[in-house]
N, CA and C atoms as a LAMMPS dump frame, in Angstrom:
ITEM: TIMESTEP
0
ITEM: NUMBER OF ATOMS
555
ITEM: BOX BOUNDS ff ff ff
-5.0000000000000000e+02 5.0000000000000000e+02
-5.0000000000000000e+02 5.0000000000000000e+02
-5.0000000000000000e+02 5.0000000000000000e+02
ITEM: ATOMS id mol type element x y z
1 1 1 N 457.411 163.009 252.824
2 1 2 C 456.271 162.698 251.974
3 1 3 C 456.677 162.943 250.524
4 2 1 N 456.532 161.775 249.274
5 2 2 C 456.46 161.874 248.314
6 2 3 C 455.948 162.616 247.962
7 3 1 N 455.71 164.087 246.938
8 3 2 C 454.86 164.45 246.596
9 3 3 C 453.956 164.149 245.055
10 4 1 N 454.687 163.566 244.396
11 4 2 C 454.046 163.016 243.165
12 4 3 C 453.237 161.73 243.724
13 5 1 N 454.075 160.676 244.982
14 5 2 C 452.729 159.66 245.244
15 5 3 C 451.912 160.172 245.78
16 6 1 N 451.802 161.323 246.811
17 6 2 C 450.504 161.875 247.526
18 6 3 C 449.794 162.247 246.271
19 7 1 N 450.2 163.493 245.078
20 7 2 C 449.028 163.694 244.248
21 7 3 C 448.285 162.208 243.308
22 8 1 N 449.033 161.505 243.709
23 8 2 C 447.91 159.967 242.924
24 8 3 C 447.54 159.201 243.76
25 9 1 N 447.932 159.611 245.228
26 9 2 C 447.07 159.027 245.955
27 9 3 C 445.667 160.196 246.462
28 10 1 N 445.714 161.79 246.213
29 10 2 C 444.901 162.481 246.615
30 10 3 C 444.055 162.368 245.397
31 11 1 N 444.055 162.203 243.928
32 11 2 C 443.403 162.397 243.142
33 11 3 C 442.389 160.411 243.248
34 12 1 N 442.863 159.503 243.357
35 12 2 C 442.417 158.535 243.355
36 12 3 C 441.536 158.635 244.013
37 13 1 N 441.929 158.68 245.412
38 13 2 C 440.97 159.009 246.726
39 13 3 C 439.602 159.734 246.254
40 14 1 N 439.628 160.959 245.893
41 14 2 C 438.656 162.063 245.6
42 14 3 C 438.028 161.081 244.467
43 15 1 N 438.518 160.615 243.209
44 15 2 C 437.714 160.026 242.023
45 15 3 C 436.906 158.518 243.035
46 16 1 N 437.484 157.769 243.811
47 16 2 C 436.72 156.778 244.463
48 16 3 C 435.413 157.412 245.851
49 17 1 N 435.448 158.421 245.82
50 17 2 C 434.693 158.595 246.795
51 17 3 C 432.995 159.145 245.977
52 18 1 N 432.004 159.144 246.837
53 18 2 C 430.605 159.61 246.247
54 18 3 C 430.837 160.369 245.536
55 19 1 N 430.004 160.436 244.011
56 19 2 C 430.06 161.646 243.141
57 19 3 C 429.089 162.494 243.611
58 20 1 N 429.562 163.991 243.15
59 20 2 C 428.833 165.041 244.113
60 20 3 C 428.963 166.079 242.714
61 21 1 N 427.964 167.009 243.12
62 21 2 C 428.026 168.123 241.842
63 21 3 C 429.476 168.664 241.779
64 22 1 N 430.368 168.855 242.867
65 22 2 C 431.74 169.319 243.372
66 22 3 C 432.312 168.43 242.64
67 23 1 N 432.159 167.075 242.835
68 23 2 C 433.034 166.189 241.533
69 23 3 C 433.308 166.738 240.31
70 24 1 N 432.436 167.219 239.85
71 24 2 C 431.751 167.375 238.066
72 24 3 C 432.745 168.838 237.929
73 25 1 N 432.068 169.404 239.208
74 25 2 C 432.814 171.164 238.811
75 25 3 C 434.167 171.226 238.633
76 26 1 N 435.096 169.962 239.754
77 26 2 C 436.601 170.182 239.661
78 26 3 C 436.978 169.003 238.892
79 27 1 N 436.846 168.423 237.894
80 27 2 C 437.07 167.658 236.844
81 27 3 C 438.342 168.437 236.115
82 28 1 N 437.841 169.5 235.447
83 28 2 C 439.068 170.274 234.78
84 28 3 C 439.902 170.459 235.575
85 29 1 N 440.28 170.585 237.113
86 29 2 C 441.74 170.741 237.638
87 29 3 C 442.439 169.212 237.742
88 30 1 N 441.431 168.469 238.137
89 30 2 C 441.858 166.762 238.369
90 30 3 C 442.771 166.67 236.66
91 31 1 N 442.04 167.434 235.293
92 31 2 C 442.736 166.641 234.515
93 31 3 C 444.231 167.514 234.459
94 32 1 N 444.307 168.389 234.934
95 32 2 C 445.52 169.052 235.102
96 32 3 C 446.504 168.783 235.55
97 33 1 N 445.929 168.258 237.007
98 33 2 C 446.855 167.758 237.452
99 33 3 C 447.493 166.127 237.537
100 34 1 N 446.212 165.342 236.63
101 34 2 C 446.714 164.027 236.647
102 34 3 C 447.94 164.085 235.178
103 35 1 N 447.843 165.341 234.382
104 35 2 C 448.538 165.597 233.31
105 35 3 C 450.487 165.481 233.752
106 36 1 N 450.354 166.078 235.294
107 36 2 C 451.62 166.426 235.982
108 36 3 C 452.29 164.847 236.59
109 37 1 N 451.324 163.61 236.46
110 37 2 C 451.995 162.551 236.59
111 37 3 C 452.952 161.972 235.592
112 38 1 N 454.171 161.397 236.144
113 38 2 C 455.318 161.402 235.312
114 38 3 C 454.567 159.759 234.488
115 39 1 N 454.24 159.099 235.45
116 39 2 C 453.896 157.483 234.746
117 39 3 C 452.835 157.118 233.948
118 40 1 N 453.144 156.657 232.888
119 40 2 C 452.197 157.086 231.795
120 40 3 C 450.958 155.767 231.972
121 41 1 N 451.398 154.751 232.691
122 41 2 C 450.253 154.09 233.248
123 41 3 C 449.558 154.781 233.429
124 42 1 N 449.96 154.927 234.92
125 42 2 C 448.881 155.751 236.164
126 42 3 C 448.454 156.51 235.295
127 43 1 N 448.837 157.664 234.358
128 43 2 C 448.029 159.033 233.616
129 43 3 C 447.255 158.238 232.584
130 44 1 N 447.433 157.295 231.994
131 44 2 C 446.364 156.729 230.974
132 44 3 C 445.148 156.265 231.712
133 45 1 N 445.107 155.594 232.469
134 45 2 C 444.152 154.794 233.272
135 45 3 C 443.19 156.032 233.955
136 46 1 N 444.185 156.855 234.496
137 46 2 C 442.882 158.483 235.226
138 46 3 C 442.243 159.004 234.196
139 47 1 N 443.052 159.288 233.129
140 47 2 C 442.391 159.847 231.888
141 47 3 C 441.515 159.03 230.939
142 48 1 N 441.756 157.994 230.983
143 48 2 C 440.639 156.849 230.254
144 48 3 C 439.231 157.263 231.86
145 49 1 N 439.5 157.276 232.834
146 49 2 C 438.26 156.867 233.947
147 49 3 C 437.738 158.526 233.854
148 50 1 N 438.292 159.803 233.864
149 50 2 C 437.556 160.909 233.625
150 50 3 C 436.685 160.955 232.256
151 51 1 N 437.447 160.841 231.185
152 51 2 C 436.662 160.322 230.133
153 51 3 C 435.555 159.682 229.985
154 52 1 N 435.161 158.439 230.918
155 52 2 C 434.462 157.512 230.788
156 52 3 C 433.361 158.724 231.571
157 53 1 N 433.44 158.881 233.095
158 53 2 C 432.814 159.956 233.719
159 53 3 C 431.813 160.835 232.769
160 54 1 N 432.397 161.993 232.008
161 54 2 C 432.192 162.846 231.315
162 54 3 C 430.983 162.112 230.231
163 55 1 N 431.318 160.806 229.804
164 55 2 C 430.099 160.653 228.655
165 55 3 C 428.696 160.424 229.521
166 56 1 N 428.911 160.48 231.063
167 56 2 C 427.713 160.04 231.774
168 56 3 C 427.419 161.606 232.806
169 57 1 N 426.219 161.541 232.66
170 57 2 C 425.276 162.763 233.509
171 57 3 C 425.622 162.045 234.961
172 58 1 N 425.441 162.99 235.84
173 58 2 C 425.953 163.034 237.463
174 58 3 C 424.874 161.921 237.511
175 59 1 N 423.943 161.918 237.667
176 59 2 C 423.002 160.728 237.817
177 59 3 C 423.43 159.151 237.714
178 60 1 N 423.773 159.221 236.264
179 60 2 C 424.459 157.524 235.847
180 60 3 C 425.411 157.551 236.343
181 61 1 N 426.536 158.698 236.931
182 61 2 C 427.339 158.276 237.312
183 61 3 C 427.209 157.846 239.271
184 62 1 N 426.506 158.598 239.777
185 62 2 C 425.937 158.017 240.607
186 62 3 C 425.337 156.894 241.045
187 63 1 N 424.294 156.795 240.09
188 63 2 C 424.359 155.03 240.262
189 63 3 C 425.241 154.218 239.707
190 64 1 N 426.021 154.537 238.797
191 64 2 C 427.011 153.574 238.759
192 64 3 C 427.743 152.907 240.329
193 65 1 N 427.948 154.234 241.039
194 65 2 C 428.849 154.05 241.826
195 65 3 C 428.182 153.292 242.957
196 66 1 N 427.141 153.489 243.315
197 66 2 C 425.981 153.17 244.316
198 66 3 C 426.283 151.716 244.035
199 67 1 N 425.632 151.254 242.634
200 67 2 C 425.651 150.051 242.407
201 67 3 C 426.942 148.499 242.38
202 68 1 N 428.014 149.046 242.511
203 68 2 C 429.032 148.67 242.716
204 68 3 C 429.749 148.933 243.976
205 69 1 N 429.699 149.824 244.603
206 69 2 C 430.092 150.744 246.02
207 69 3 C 429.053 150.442 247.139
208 70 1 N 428.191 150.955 246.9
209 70 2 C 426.869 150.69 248.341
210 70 3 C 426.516 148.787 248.531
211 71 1 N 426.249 148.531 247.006
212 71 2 C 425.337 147.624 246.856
213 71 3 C 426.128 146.757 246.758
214 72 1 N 427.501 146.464 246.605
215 72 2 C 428.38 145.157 245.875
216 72 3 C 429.152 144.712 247.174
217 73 1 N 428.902 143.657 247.381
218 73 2 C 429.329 143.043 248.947
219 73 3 C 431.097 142.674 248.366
220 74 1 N 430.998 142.227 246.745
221 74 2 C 432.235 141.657 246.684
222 74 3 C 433.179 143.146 246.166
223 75 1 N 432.716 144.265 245.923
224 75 2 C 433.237 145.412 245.358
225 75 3 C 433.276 146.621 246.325
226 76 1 N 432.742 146.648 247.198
227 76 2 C 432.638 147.579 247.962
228 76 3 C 434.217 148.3 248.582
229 77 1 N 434.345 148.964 248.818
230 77 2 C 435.313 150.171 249.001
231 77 3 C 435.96 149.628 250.651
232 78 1 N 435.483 148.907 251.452
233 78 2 C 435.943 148.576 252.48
234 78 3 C 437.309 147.421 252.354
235 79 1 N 438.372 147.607 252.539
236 79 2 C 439.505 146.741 251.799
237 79 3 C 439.232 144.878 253.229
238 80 1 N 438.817 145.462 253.858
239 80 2 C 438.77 144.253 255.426
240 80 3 C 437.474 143.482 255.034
241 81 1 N 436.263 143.744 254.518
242 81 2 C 435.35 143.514 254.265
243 81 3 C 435.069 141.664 253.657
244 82 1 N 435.831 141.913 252.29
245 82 2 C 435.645 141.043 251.492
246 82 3 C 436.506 139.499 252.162
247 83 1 N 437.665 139.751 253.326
248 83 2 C 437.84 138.791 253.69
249 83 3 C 437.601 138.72 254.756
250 84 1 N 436.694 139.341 256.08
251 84 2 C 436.175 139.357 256.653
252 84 3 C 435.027 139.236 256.95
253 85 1 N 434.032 139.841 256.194
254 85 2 C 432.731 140.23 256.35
255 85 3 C 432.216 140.865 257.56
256 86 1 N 431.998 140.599 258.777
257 86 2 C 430.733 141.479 259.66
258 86 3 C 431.397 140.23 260.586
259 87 1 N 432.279 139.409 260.403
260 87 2 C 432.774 138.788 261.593
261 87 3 C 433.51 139.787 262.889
262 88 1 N 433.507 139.093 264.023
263 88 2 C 434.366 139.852 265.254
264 88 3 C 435.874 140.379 264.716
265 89 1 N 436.832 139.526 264.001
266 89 2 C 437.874 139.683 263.755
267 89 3 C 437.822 141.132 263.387
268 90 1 N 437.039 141.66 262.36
269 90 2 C 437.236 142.734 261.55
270 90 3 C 437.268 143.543 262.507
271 91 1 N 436.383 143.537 263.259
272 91 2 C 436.366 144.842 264.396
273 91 3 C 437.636 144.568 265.157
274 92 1 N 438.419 143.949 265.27
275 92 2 C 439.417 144.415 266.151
276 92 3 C 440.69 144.986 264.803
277 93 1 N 440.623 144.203 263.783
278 93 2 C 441.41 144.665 262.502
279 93 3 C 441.406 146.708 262.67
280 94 1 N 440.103 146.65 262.832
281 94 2 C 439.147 148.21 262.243
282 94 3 C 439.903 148.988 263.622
283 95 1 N 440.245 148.75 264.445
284 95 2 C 440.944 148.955 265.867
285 95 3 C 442.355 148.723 265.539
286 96 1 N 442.904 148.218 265.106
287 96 2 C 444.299 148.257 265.045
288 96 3 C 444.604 149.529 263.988
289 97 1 N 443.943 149.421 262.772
290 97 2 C 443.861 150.697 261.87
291 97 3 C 443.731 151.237 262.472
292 98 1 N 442.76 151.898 263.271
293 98 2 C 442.419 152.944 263.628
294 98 3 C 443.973 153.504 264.624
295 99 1 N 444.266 152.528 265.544
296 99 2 C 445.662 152.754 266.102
297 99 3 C 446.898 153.4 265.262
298 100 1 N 447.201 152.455 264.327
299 100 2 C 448.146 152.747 262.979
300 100 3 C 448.155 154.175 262.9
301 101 1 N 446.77 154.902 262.296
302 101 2 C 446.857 156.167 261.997
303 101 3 C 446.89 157.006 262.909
304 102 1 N 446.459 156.606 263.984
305 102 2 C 446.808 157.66 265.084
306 102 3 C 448.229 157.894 265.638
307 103 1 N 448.856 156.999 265.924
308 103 2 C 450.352 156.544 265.8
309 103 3 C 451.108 157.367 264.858
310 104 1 N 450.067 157.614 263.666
311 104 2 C 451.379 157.881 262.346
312 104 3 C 450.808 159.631 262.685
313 105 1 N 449.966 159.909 263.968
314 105 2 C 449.639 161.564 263.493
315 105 3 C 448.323 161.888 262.776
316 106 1 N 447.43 160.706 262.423
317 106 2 C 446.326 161.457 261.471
318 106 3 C 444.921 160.931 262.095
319 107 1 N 444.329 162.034 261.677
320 107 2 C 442.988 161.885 263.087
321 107 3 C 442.138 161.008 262.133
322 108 1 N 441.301 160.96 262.688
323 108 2 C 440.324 160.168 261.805
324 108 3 C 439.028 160.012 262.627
325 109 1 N 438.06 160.652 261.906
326 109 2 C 437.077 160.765 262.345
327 109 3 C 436.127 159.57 262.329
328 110 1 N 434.805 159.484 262.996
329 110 2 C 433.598 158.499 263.095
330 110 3 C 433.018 158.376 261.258
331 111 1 N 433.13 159.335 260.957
332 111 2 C 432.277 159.073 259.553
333 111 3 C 432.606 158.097 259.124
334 112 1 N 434.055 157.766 258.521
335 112 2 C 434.082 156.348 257.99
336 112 3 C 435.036 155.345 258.523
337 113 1 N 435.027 153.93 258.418
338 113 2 C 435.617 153.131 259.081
339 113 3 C 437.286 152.982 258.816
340 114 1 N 437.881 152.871 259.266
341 114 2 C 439.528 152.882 258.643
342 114 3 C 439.787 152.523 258.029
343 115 1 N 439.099 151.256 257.521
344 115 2 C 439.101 150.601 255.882
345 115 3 C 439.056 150.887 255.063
346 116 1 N 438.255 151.791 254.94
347 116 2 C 437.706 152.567 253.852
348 116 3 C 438.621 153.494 252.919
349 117 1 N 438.703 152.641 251.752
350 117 2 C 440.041 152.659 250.515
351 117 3 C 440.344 154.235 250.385
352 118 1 N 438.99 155.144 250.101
353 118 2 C 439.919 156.338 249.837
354 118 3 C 440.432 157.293 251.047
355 119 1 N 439.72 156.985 252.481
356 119 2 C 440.92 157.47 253.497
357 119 3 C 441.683 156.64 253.64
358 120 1 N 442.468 155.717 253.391
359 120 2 C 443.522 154.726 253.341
360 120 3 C 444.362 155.596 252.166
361 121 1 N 443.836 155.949 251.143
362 121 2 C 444.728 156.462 250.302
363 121 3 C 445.009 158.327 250.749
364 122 1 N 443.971 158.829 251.034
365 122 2 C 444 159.776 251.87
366 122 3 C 445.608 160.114 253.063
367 123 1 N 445.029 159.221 253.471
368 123 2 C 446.313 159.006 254.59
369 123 3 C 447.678 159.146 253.843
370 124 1 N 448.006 157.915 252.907
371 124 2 C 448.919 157.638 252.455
372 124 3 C 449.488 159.177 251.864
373 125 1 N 448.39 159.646 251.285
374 125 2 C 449.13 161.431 250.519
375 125 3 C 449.824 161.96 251.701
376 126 1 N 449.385 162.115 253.236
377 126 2 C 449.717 162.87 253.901
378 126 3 C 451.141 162.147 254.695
379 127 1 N 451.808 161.22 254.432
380 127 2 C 452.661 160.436 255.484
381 127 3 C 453.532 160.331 254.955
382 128 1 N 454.941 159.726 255.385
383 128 2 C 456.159 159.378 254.129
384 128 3 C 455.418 158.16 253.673
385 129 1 N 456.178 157.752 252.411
386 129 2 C 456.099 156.607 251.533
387 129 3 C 456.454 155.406 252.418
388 130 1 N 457.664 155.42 253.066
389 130 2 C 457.439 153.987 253.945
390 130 3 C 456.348 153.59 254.774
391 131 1 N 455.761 155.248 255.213
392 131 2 C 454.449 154.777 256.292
393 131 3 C 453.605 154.31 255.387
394 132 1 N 453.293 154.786 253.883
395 132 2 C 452.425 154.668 253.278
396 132 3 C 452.128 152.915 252.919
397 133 1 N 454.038 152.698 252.347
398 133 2 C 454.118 151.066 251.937
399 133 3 C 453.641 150.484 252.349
400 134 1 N 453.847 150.27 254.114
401 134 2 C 453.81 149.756 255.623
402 134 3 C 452.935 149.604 255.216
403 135 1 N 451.331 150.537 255.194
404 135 2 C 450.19 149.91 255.071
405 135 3 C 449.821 149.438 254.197
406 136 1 N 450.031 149.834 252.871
407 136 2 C 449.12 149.338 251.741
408 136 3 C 449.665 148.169 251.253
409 137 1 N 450.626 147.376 251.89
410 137 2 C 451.544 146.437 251.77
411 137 3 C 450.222 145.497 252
412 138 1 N 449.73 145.647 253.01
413 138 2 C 449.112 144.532 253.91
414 138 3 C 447.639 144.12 253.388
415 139 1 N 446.896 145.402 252.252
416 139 2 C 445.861 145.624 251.713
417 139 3 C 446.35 145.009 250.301
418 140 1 N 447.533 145.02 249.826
419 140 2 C 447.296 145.36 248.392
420 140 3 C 446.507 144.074 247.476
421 141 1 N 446.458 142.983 248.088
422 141 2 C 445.471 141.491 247.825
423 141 3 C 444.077 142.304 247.76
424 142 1 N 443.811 142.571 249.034
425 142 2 C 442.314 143.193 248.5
426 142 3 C 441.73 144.245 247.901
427 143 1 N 442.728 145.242 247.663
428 143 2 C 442.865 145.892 246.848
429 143 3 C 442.413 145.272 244.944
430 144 1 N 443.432 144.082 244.925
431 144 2 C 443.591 143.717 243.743
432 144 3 C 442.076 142.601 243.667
433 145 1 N 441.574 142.179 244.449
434 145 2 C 440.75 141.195 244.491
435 145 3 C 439.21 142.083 244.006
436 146 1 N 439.539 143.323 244.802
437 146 2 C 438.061 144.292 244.427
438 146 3 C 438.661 144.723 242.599
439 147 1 N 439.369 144.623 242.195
440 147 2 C 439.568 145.368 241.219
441 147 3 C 439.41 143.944 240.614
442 148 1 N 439.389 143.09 240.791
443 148 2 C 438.965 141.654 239.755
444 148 3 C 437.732 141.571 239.16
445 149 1 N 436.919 142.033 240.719
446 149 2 C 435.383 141.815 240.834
447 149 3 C 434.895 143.186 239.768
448 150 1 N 435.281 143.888 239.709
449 150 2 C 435.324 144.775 239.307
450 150 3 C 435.278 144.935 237.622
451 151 1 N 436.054 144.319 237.564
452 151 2 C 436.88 143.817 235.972
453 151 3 C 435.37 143.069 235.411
454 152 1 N 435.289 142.178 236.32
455 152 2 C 434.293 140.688 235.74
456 152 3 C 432.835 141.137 235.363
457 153 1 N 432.38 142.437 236.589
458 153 2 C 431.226 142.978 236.205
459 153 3 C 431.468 144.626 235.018
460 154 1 N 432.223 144.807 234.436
461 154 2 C 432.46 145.498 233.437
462 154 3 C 432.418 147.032 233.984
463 155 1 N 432.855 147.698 235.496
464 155 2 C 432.643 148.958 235.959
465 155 3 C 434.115 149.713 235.437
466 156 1 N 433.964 150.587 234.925
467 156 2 C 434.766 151.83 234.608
468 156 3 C 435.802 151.861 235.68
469 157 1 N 435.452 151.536 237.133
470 157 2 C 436.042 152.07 238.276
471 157 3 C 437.439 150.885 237.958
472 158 1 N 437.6 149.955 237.587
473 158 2 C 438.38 149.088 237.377
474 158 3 C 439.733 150.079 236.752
475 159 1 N 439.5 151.625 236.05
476 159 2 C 440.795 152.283 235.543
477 159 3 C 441.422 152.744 236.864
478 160 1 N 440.289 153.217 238.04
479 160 2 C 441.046 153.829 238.901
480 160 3 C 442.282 152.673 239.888
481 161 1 N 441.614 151.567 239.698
482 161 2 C 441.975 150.155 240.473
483 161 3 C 443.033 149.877 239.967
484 162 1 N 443.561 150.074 238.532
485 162 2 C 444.448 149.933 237.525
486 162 3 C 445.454 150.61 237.779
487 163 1 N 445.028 152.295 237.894
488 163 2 C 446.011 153.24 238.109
489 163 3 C 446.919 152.933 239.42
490 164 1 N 445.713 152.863 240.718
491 164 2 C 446.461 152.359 242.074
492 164 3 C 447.717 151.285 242.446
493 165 1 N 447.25 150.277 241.417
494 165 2 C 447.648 149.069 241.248
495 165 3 C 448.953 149.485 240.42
496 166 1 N 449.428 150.153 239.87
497 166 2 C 450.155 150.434 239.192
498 166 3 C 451.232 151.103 239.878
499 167 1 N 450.443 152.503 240.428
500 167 2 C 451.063 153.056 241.167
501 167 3 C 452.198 152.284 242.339
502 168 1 N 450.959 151.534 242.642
503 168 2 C 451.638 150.781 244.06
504 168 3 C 453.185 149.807 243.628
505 169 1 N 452.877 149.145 242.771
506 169 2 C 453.59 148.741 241.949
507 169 3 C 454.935 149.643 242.012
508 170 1 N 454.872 150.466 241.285
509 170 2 C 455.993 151.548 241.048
510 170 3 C 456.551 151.9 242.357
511 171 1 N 455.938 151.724 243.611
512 171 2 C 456.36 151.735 245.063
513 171 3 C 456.614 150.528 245.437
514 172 1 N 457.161 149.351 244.488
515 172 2 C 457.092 148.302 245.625
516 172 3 C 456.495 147.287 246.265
517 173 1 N 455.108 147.636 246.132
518 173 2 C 454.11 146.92 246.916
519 173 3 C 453.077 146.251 245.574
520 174 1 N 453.469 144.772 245.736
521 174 2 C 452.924 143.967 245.043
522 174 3 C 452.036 142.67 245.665
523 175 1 N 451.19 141.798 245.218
524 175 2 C 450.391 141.348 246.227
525 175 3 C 451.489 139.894 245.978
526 176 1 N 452.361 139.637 245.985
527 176 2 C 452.989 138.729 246.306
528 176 3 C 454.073 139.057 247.133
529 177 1 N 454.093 140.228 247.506
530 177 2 C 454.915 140.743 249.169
531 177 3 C 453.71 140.978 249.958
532 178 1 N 452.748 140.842 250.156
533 178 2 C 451.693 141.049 250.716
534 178 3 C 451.958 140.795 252.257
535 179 1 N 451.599 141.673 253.517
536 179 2 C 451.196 141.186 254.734
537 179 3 C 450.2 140.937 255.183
538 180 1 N 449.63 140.306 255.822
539 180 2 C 448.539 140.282 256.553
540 180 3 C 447.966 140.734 257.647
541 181 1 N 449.1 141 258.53
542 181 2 C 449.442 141.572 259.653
543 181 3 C 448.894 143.42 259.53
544 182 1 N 448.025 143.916 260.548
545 182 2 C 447.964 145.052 260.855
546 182 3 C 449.369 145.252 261.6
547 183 1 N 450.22 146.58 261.1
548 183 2 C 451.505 146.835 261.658
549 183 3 C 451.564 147.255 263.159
550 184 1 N 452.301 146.687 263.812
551 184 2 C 452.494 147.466 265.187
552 184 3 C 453.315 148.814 265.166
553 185 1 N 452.949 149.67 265.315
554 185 2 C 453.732 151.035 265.299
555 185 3 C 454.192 151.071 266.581
């Protein structure tokens, strides 16, 4: 396991998930440690999106996120979603993930679906970098497609999409190597 990609994939993860008063409180270690990233992308883009955070009360930032996250069919946090939708396919997709990570060692509970970008990045902190590639290889289109939608409706969250995108980048994984294929482990 990389440990500089796990901390930008553990800090991404945590900044994409529900804001919670716990968000707000560990802000000052997040900027600490996004300080310890060597790539000055990735560290501009976290530090432009904490920034942005900070000028907004837990509230706005809450609905920000609601409103783009809960409510945005084309933005939503599910990476299978946007080219799937609620068709059969996805559910067997959501089954092969779910395989993948069990395969690679990592449990994964009912709460959220395997799609779901920040245990995808989650994962990735905890695995080597090839397991990590392997998958996010196959996402990184929709990855980049939510971060368009993203862009077009003017959400902040577009730095964290930036940073990822960057990151991933710096690993390799660009959406013109893209798979489509859930991996057989």
């Amino acid at each position: 396991m990389n440990t500089s990609a796990s901390v930008v994939y553990q800090l991404i993860s945590f900044l994409m998930q529900y804001p919670t008063h716990q968000s707000l409180d560990v802000l000052p270690e997040i900027e600490q440690e996004i300080e310890s990233i060597n790539d000055q992308q990735v560290r501009g883009n976290l530090n432009q999106f904490i920034q942005m955070i900070k000028r907004n009360s837990l509230d706005e930032w809450i609905d920000h996120y609601v409103e783009y996250f809960d409510f945005g069919k084309v933005t939503n946090l599910y990476v299978t979603y946007l080219k799937l939708g609620e068709q059969r396919e996805r559910g067997l997709e959501l089954l092969k993930l779910k395989k993948f990570y069990d395969e690679a060692g990592y449990s994964v509970t009912d709460k959220e679906l395997p799609d779901y970008l920040p245990l995808m990045l989650e994962f990735c902190a905890n695995v080597s970098i090839e397991k990590s590639v392997e998958l996010l290889q196959m996402y990184v289109k929709a990855i980049q497609e939510i971060r368009e939608k993203l862009d077009e409706l003017n959400s902040y969250y577009v730095l964290l999409f930036d940073a990822l995108l960057a990151h991933l980048n710096n690993n390799g994984i660009t959406p013109e190597k893209a798979n489509t294929a859930v991996p057989n482990s």
